[in-house]
KOLZA-272843 format. One line per 5 residues: their letters; for each residue x, y, z of C-alpha. Coordinates in steps of 0.2 Angstrom, whole numbers, plus 2048, in hexadecimal, padded with zeros to 3 digits. Layout:
% residues N
A> X Y Z ~ ... .
% end
This chain:
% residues 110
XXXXX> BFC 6E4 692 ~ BF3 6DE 6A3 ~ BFD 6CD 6A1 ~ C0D 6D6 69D ~ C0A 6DE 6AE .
XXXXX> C05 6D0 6B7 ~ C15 6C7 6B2 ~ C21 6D6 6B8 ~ C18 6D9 6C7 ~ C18 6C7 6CD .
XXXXX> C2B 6C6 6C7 ~ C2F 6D3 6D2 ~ C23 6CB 6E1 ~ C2E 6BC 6DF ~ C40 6C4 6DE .
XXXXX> C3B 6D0 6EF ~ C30 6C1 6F8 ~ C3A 6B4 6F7 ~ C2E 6A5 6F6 ~ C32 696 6FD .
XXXXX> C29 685 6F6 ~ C24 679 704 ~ C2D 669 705 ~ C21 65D 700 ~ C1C 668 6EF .
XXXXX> C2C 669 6E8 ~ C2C 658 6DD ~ C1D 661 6D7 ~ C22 672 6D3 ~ C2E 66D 6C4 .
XXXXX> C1F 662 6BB ~ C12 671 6BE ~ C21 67D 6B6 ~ C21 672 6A8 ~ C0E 670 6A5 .
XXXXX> C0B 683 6A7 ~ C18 687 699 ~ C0F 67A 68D ~ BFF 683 691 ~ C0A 693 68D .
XXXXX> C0F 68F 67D ~ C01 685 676 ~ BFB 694 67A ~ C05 69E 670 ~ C06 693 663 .
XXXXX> BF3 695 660 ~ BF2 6A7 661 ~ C01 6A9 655 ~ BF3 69D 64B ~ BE5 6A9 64F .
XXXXX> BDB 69C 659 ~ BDD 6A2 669 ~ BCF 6A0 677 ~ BD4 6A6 688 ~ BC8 69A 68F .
XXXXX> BCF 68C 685 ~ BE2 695 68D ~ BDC 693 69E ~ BD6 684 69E ~ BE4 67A 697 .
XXXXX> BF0 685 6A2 ~ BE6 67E 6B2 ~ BE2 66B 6AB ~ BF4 66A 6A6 ~ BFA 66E 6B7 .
XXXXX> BEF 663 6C0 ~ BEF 656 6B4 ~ C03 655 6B5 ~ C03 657 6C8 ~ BF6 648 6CA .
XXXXX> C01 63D 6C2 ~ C11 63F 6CB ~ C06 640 6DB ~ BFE 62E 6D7 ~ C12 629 6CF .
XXXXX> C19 62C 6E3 ~ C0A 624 6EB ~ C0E 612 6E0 ~ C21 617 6E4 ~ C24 61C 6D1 .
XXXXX> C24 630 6D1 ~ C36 631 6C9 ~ C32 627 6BB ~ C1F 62F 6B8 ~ C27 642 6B8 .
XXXXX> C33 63D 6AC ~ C26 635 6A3 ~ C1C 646 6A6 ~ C28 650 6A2 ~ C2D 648 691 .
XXXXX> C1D 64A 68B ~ C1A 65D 690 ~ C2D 65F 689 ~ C27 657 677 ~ C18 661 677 .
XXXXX> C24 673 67C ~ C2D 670 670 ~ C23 669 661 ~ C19 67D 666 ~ C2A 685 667 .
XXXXX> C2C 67F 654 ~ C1B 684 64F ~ C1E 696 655 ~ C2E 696 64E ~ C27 691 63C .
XXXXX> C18 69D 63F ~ C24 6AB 642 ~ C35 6AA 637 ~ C28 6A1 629 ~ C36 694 629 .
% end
C-alpha cells in the first residue's frame, strides 16, 4: 500500500512540478529508465515465484542503474556511447522481456 502511494504521489509531483533533466544527463536518463524497469520486473517475476527479498529488490534496482550508466559514461568518454547504450539497452530489453514472459506464464498458466 505504501509503494502504491509512493507511485501516485510522485506521479502527481511530476505532472504539477514539471521536472526538467539537465543537459548533460539526458543520454543517461533513458538507459537508467531501462535498468530501473529490469529491476522492476525481475522483481515481480520473483515475487509472483515467491522469492522475493526486498534487499535483494533494492539492490539490483540500484546496481542496475549505476552499472548501465557507467557504461554509457565510459562508452562517451572512448567516443562510443551510441553504440554502448544500444548495446545496454539490448540486453536490459532481452532480459524485460524474457521476465515479461515469465510473469505471463506464471499468471495465465500458459
Amino acid at each position: 500500500m505504501i509503494a502504491a502511494l509512493g507511485l501516485a504521489l510522485g506521479i502527481i509531483a511530476g505532472l504539477v512540478l514539471h521536472p526538467t533533466v539537465p543537459v548533460v544527463l539526458e543520454p543517461y536518463l533513458p538507459i537508467a529508465v531501462v535498468a530501473a524497469l529490469d529491476a522492476v520486473f525481475g522483481g515481480l517475476r520473483s515475487l509472483l515465484d515467491g522469492i522475493f527479498d526486498d534487499r535483494v529488490f533494492t539492490v539490483s534496482f540500484l546496481a542496475n542503474i549505476v552499472v548501465a550508466a557507467l557504461i554509457v559514461y565510459l562508452g562517451d568518454q572512448l567516443g562510443v556511447g551510441a553504440q554502448l547504450s544500444t548495446g545496454v539497452v539490448v540486453v536490459f530489453g532481452i532480459r524485460i522481456f524474457s521476465n515479461a514472459a515469465s510473469i505471463r506464464r506464471h499468471i495465465f498458466k500458459a
